[in-house]
C-alpha positions in Angstrom: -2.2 67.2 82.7 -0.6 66.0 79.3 1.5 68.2 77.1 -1.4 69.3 75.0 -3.4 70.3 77.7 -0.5 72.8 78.4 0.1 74.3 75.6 -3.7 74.9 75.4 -3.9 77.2 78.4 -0.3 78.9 77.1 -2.2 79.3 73.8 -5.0 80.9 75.6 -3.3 83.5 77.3 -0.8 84.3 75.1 -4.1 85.4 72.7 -5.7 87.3 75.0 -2.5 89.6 75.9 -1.1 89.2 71.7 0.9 92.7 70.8 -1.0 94.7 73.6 0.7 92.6 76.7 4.4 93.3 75.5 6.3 95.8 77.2 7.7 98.7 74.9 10.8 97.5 74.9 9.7 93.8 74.1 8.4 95.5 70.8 10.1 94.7 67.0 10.1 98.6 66.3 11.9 99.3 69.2 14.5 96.4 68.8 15.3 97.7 64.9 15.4 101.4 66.6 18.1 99.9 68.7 19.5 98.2 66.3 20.1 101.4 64.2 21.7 102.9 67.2 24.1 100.2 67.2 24.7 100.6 63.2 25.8 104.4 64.1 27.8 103.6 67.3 29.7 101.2 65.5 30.1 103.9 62.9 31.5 106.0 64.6 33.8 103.5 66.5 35.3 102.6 63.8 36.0 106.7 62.8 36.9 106.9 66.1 39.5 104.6 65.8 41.2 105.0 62.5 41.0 109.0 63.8 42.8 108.6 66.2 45.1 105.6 64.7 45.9 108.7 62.7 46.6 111.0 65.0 48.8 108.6 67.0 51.2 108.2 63.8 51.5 111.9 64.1 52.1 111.9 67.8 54.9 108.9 67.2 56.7 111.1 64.1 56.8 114.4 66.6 57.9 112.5 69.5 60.3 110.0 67.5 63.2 112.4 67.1 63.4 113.4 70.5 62.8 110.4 72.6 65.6 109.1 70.1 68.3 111.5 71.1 67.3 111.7 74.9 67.0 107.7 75.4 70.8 107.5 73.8 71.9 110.5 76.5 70.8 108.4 79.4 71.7 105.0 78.3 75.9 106.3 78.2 75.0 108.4 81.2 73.6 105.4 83.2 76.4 102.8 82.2 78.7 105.2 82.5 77.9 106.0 86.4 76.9 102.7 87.0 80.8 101.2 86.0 82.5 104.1 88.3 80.3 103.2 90.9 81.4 99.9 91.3 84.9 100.7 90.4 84.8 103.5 93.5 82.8 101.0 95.9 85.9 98.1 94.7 88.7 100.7 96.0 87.1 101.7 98.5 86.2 98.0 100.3 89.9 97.7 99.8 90.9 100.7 101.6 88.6 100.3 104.2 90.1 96.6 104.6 94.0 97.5 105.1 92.7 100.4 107.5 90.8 98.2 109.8 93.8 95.6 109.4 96.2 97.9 110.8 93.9 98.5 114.0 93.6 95.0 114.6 97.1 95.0 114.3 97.9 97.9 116.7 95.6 96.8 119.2 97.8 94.9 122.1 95.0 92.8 123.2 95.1 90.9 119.5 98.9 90.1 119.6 99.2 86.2 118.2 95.3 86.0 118.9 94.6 82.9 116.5 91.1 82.2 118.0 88.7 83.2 115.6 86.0 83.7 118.9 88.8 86.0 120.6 88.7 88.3 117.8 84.7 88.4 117.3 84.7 89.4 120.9 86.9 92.1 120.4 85.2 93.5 117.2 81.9 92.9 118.4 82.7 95.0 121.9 85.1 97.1 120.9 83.9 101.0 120.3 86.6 102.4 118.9 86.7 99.3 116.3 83.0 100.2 115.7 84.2 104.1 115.2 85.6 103.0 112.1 82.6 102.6 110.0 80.9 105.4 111.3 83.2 108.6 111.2 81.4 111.4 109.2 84.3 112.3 106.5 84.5 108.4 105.8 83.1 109.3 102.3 80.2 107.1 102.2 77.2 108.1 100.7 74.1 108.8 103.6 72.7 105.7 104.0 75.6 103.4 102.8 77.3 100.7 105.5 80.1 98.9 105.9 79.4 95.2 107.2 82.2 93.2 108.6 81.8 89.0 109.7 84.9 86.6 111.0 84.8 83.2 110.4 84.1 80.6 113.0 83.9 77.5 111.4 80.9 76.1 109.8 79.8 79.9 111.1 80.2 83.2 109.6 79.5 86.0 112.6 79.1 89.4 112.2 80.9 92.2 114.2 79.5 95.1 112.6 76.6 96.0 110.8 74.4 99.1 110.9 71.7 96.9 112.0 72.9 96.8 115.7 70.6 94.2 116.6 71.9 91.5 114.2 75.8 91.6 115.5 77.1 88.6 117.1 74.5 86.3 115.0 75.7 83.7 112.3 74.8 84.8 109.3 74.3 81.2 107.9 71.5 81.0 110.6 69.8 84.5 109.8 69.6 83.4 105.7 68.5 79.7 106.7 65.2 81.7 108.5 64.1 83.5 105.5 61.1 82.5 103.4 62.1 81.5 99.6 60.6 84.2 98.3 63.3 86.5 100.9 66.2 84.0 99.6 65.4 84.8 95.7 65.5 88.4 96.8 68.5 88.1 98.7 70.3 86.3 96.0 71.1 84.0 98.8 72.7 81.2 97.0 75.1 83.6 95.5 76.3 84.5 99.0 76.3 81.3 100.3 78.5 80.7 96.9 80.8 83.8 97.8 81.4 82.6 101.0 81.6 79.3 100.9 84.4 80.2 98.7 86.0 82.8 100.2 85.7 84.9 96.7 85.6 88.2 96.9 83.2 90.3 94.5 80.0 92.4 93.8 76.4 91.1 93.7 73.0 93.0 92.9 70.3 91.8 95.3 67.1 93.0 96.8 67.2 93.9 101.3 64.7 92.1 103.0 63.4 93.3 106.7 65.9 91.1 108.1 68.8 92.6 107.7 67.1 96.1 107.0 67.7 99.0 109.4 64.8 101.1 110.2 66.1 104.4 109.7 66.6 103.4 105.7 63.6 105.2 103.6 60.9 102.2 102.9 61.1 102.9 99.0 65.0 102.3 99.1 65.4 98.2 99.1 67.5 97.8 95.4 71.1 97.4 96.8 75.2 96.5 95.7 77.1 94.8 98.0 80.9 94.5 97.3 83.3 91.6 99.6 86.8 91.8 100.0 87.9 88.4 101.9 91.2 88.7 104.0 92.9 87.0 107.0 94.3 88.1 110.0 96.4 86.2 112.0 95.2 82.9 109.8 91.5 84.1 110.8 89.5 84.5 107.6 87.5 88.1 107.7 85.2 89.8 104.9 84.8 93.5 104.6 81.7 94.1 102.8 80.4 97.7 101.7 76.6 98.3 100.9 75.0 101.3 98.9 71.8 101.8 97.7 71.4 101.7 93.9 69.1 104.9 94.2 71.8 107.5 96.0 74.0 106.6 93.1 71.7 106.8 90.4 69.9 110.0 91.2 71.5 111.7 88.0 70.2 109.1 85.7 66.5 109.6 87.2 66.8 113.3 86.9 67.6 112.8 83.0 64.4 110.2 83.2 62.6 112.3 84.7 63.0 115.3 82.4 62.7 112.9 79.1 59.0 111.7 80.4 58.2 115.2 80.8 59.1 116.5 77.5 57.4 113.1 75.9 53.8 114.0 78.3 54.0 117.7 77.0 53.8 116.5 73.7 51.2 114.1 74.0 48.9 116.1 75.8 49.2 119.2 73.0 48.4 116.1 70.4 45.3 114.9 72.4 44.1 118.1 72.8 43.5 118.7 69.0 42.4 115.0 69.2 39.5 114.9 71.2 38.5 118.6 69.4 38.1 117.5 66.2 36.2 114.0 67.5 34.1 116.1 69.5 32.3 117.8 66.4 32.1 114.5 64.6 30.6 113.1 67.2 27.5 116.3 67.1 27.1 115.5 63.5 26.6 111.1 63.7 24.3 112.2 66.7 21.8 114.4 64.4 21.9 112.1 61.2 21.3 108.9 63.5 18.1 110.9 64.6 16.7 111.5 61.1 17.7 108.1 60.3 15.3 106.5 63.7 12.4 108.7 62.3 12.2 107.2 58.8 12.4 104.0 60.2 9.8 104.3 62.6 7.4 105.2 59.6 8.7 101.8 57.4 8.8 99.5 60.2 5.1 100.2 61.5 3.4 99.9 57.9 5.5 96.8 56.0 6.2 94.9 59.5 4.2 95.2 62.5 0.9 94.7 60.8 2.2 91.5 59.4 3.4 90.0 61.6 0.2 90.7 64.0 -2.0 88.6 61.3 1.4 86.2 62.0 1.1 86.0 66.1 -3.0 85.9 66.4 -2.7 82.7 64.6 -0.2 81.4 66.6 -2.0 81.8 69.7 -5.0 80.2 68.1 -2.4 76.9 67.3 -1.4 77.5 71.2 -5.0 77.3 72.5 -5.1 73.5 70.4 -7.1 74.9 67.3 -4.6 73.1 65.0 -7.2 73.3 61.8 -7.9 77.3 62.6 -5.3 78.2 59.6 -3.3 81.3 59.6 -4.7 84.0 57.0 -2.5 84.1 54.1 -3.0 87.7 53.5 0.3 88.9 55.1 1.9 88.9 52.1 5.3 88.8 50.9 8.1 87.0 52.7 5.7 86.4 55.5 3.4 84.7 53.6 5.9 82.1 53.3 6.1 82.0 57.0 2.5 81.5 57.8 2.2 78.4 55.1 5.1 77.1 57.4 3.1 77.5 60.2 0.2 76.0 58.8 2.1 73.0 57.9 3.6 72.8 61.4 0.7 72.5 63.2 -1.1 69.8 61.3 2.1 67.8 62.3 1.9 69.1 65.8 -0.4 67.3 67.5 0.7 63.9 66.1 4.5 64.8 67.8 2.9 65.5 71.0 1.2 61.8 71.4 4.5 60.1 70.4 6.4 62.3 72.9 4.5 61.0 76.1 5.6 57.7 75.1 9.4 59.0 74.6 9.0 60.9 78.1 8.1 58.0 80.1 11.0 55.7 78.3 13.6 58.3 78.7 13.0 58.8 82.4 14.2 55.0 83.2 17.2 55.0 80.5 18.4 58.4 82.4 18.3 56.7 85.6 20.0 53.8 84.8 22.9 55.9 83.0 23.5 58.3 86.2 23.7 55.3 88.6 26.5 53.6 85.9 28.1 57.3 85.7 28.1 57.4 89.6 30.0 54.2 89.8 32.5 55.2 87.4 33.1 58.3 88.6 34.3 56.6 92.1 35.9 54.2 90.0 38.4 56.8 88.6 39.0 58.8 91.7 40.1 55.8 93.1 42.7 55.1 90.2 43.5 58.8 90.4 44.5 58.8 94.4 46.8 55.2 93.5 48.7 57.5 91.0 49.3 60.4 92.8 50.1 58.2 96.1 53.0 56.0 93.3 54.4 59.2 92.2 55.1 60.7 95.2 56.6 57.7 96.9 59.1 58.0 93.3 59.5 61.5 93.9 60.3 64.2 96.0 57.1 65.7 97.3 58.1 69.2 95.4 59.0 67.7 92.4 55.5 65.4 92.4 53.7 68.3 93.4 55.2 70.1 90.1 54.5 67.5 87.5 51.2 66.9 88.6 50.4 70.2 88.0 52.1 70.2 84.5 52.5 66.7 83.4 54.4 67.8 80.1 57.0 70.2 81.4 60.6 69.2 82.0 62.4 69.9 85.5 66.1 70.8 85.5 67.4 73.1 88.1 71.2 73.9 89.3 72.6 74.1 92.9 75.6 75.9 93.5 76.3 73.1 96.7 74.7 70.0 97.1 76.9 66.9 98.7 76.1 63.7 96.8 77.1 59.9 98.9 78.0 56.6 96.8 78.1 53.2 98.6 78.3 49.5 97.9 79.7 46.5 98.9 83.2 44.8 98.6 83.4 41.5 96.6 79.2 41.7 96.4 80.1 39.8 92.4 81.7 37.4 94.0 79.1 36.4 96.8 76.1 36.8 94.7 77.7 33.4 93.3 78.2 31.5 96.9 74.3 32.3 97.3 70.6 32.2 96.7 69.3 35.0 94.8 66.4 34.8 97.0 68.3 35.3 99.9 70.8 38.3 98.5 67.9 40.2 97.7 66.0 40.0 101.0 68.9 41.2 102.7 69.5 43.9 100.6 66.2 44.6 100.6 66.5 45.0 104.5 69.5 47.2 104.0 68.3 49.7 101.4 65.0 50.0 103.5 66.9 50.8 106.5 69.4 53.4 104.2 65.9 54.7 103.1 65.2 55.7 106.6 67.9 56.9 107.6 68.0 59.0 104.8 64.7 60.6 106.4 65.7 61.0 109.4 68.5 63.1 108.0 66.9 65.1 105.4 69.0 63.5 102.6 67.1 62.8 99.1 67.9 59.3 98.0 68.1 59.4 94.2 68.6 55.5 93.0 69.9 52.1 93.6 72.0 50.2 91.2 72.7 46.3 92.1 74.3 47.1 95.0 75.1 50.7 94.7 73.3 53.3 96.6 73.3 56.7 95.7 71.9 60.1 97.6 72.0 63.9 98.0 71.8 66.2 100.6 71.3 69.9 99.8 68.8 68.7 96.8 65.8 69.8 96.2 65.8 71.8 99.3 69.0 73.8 99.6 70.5 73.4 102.8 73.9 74.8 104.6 74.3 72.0 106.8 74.3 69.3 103.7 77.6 68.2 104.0 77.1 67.5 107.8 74.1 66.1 107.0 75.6 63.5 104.3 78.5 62.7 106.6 76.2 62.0 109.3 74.2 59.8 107.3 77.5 57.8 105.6 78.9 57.3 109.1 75.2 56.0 110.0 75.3 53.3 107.2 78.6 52.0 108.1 77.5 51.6 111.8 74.7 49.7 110.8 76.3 47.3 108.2 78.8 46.9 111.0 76.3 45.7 113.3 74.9 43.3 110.8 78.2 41.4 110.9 78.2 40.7 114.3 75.4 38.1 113.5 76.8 35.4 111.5 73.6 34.2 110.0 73.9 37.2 108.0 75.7 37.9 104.7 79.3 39.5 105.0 78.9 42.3 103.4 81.3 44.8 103.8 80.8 48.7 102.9 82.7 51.3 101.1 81.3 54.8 101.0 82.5 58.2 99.0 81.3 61.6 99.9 81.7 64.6 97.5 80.6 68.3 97.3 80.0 70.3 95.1 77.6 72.1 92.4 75.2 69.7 90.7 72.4 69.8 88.3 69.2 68.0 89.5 65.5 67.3 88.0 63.7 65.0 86.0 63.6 64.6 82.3 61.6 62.0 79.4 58.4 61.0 79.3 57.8 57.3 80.7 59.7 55.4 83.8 60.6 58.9 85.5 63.1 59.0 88.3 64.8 61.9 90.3 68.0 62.1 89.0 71.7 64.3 89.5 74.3 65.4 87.0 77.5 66.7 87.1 81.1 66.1 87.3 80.6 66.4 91.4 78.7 63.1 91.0 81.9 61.2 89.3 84.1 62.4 91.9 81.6 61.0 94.8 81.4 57.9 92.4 85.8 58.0 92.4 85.6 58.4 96.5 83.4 55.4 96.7 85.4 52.7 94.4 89.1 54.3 96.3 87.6 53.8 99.5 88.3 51.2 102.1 85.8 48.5 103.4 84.2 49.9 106.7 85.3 53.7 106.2 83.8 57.1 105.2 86.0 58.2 102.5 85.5 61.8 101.9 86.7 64.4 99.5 88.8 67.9 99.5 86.2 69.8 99.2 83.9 68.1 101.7 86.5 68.2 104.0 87.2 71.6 104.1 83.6 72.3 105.0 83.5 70.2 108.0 87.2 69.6 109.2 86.2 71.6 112.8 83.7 69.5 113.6 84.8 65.9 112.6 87.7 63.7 113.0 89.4 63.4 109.4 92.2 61.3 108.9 94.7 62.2 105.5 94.9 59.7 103.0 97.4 61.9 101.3 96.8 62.4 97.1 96.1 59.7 95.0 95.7 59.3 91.2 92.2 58.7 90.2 91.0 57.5 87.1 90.1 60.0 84.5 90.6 62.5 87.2 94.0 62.8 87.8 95.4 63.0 91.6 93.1 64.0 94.5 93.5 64.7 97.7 91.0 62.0 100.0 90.2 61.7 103.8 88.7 59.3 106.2 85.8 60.9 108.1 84.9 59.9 112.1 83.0 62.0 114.8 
C-alpha cells in the first residue's frame, strides 16, 4: 500500500466521524472555556501573590524590632557561656591532673616505676584509681567524663574512660578503624596532631559509636574535649575532660526557644488576617469567571465552530484523495484565508507524495550505511577512552584519578598535618654517567626505579617523581596513615638492601645510595592543566631533600622529628647537630632495625 492509498482510508474515516466523533473535551469551545479558566487562575495568582508579598512586608516591620533585640540578647549570652565553659573545663583538667598525680605518687606499688606498661597496668586495674573520675561531688556535669591514656611508644593506651569496654586498647588502633566519614567527625587528624605533639588544648568534634557509651541520650553527640599532657616518672600521660555542648548550652536554647515562640505568635496573628481577606477575593474571581464562560460560550459557537466545520469537511474530503473537491470559501473572514491555503496545498499534495516514495526507498540504504560507520566509531572511541583512563591512573594515585576524571577542570590541593616524605640518589652518579654508555645507565636505572616502584607498593608509600637519579616518595599521602614513618623507614632501609645486593655482582654499575627521611606536615595535590603529575610542597620536603645530600653512601639518614616517632622500635645511631644549608643546625640520625 503506497502513501496515498493511506491517507485515502484516514480521509475516509476521519469524514464519516468529522465534529460528531470528538470527545467533549477534544472540542475548540471547551479548550477556550479552559483557557479562560486559566486567564482567571493566573489572575488571581498573581493577586494572590503581591497580597500576600504585602502582607509579608507588614509581618517583617512587626517582627523586625523584636527579633532585633532578642537575637542581640542571645548572641552575648551564648559567647558569653560558651568562653566560661571552656575557661572552667581548662581549670578543671588541670585540677583533676595534679590530683591524680599525687595518687600515683602516694601509691607504693609506683615508686621509681619508669615502665610505661607497669603504670597502664596499674591504672587500668586499679579501683580506687578508677574512683577518681567517678565520685559524685566531683563537679562534673551528668554525662561529662574524664578520659585518661599513658604512652607506650608508637601507642597511646587508655586507662580510663566511661566506655569500660574500650580501656586497655590503643587509641591509634581504635581511630585507624573508623570509616572517613567517622574520622571527619572525630576531627581525627587534629588528635592525631595533639598527640603526636604532646600539645595540650581544646577541640570541637562530633562522638561516633566507637567511643560512645550507651547510657549517653542518642540526640547528645556535639562534644568539647580539653587535654592536659603531663609526665610521671618520665612517662608521658594526658588527662582529657569531655562535656557535651548541649548540658552547657541549655540557657542559650531556653532564650532560643522563647525568641521562635514570640516570632510564631506573630506570624500566625498575620496569616490569620491573611488568608481572611484572600478568602473573599477568591468568592468574587470565582462568580465573575462564571459570567465571563457564559458569554463566551455564546461567541465561540456562532463566529467559530461553524467555520471551522465548513474548514474540517473539506479536509476530510482532501484525506479521502479528492484533491480537486475545493473547500467552500464561504467561511469567511480570517478563515477564508485558511481554506484558499488549503486549496492550494492540496493541488501540490499529490505531486509531494510521488516524489517521496522515491526519497523513502533512497533514504533507507543511506541510514544504513551511516549506523554501521556510527557503530564503528563508537567502539572506536571507547577504546581511546579506556587507553586514557588506564594512562592516568598509572600517573596518579587511584583517588586522585578517580577525582579528575570526574571533574577534569578542578584543581586538587589538600594539607596533611603528618606525612613522612624519603629522598634518595646516588654518590658520584655525574661522574659515572661519563665512564659509560647512556644505554646502559638507563637500563639499570630503569631496573632500580622499577624495583623502588615496587617496593613502594608493597609498603603502601606513594611514589611522587624521579629526577636523573633522584627518587622521591611519601608515606601518609593521599591516605593518612599513623604508621607512615615506619612505613617510609621500612621502605628506605629496603632500597639500601637492595642496591647493596646489586654490588655484589660486578657486572653491575657501582652505584652507591644515600637516602634522607623527614616528617612532617605537607601540602599535596595536583595543579595546571597539561603534563599533570602528583606532586608535594612544603618546607618538610627541603629538609628530606637536606637529609638526603648530608647523608652517607649505604645509610638511612633520618631526621629529629622522624626519629622521635620511631626511636622504640629501631636502632638509631646520633649523628650529633650539623649545619645545613639554608637551614641552620639540625639534629640527624642513622636508622637500622
Amino acid at each position: 500500500m503506497n502513501i496515498s492509498e493511506n491517507s485515502s482510508q484516514t480521509g475516509s474515516q476521519g469524514n464519516s466521524d468529522c465534529f460528531g466523533g470528538l470527545k467533549f473535551y477534544q472540542k475548540l469551545y471547551f479548550k477556550i472555556i479552559i483557557l479562560l479558566l486559566f486567564i482567571s487562575a493566573a489572575n488571581y495568582a498573581l493577586n494572590y501573590y503581591f497580597e500576600k508579598k504585602n502582607y509579608k512586608e507588614l509581618e517583617t516591620n512587626i517582627t523586625e524590632i523584636t527579633r532585633s533585640s532578642i537575637e542581640s540578647v542571645r548572641d552575648i549570652v551564648s559567647v558569653n557561656l560558651k568562653a566560661a565553659s571552656e575557661r572552667y573545663i581548662k581549670t578543671l583538667v588541670e585540677k583533676i591532673y595534679y590530683e591524680q598525680l599525687d595518687f600515683l605518687k602516694s601509691s607504693p606499688g609506683l615508686n621509681g616505676v619508669t615502665q610505661p606498661q607497669k603504670l597502664i597496668d596499674f591504672c587500668a586495674n586499679s579501683p580506687e584509681y578508677q574512683k577518681l573520675f567517678e565520685a559524685p561531688d566531683s563537679g562534673y556535669t551528668k554525662f561529662s567524663y574524664i578520659t585518661v591514656s599513658v604512652y607506650d611508644g608508637p601507642k597511646l593506651v587508655l586507662v580510663s574512660h566511661n566506655k569500660k569496654s574500650i580501656i586497655g586498647l590503643d587509641i591509634y588502633e581504635l581511630v585507624k578503624k573508623l570509616s572517613p566519614a567517622d574520622r571527619e567527625k572525630q576531627q581525627t587528624e587534629k588528635f592525631i596532631s595533639h598527640w603526636v605533639n604532646r600539645e595540650s588544648g581544646g577541640i570541637y568534634y562530633q562522638q561516633t559509636a566507637t567511643f560512645k557509651d550507651s547510657s549517653i541520650p542518642p540526640d547528645y553527640s556535639k562534644k568539647y574535649a580539653y587535654q592536659h599532657w603531663g609526665k610521671f616518672n618520665g612517662i608521658d600521660i594526658v588527662v582529657e575532660y569531655t562535656t557535651y555542648i548541649d548540658e552547657f548550652m541549655k540557657t542559650v536554647n531556653l532564650i532560643e526557644k522563647r525568641h521562635i515562640d514570640t516570632i510564631d505568635k506573630i506570624t500566625g496573628c498575620t496569616t490569620c488576617s491573611f488568608e481572611t481577606n484572600i478568602t473573599n477575593y477568591l468568592y468574587f474571581l470565582l462568580s465573575l469567571s462564571l459570567g465571563l464562560i457564559v458569554i463566551s460560550f455564546a461567541i465561540i459557537r456562532r463566529y467559530f465552530i461553524k467555520p471551522l466545520r465548513t474548514i474540517t469537511l473539506g479536509l476530510n474530503r482532501f484525506g479521502e484523495g479528492e484533491l480537486n473537491s475545493a473547500i467552500d470559501n464561504g467561511a469567511g473572514g480570517e478563515f477564508a484565508v485558511i481554506g484558499a491555503a488549503a486549496n492550494s496545498m492540496a493541488a501540490k499534495l499529490h505531486e509531494t507524495l510521488n516524489r517521496l516514495e522515491e526519497i523513502n526507498a533512497g533514504l533507507s540504504r543511506t541510514v544504513e550505511e551511516r549506523t554501521g560507520d556510527l557503530m564503528a566509531a563508537a567502539a572506536r572511541l571507547e577504546a581511546e577512552k579506556l587507553k586514557s583512563e588506564a594512562l592516568i591512573k598509572n600517573m596518579l594515585p587511584e583517588k586522585i584519578a578517580r577525582r579528575l576524571m570526574d571533574n577534569p577542570g578542578q584543581t586538587i590541593a589538600e594539607e596533611y598535618a603528618m606525612a613522612t616524605i624519603i629522598f634518595s640518589d646516588f654518590k658520584g652518579f655525574t661522574a659515572l654517567s661519563e665512564s659509560t654508555t647512556p644505554q646502559r645507565l638507563i637500563r639499570e636505572l630503569n631496573e632500580i626505579f622499577a624495583y623502588f616502584d615496587g617496593l613502594c607498593k608493597k609498603h603502601g608509600v606513594e611514589k611522587i617523581k624521579t629526577i636523573g637519579d633522584a627518587y622521591m616518595a611519601v608515606a601518609g599521602v593521599p591516605e593518612s596513615s599513623e604508621t607512615n614513618p615506619f612505613d617510609a623507614v621500612e621502605l628506605a632501609i629496603d632500597m639500601r638492601d637492595y642496591i647493596n645486593k646489586r654490588l655484589e655482582d660486578k657486572n653491575n654499575l657501582t652505584l652507591e645510595i644515600r637516602i634522607g627521611v623527614h616528617s612532617g606536615p605537607v601540602t599535596a595535590g595536583v595543579i595546571g592543566s597539561s603534563k599533570m603529575i602528583y606532586d608535594i610542597w612544603g618546607d618538610s620536603v627541603n629538609i628530606a631533600s637536606r637529609m638526603e645530600s648530608n647523608g652517607a653512601p649505604g645509610r638511612v639518614n633520618i631526621s629529629e622529628s622522624t626519629y622521635k616517632l620511631l626511636k622504640n622500635r629501631y636502632k638509631c645511631e646520633s649523628r650529633g647537630v650539623i649545619e645545613i644549608k639554608g637551614k641552620g643546625s639540625m639534629a640527624m640520625y642513622f636508622a637500622e632495625r
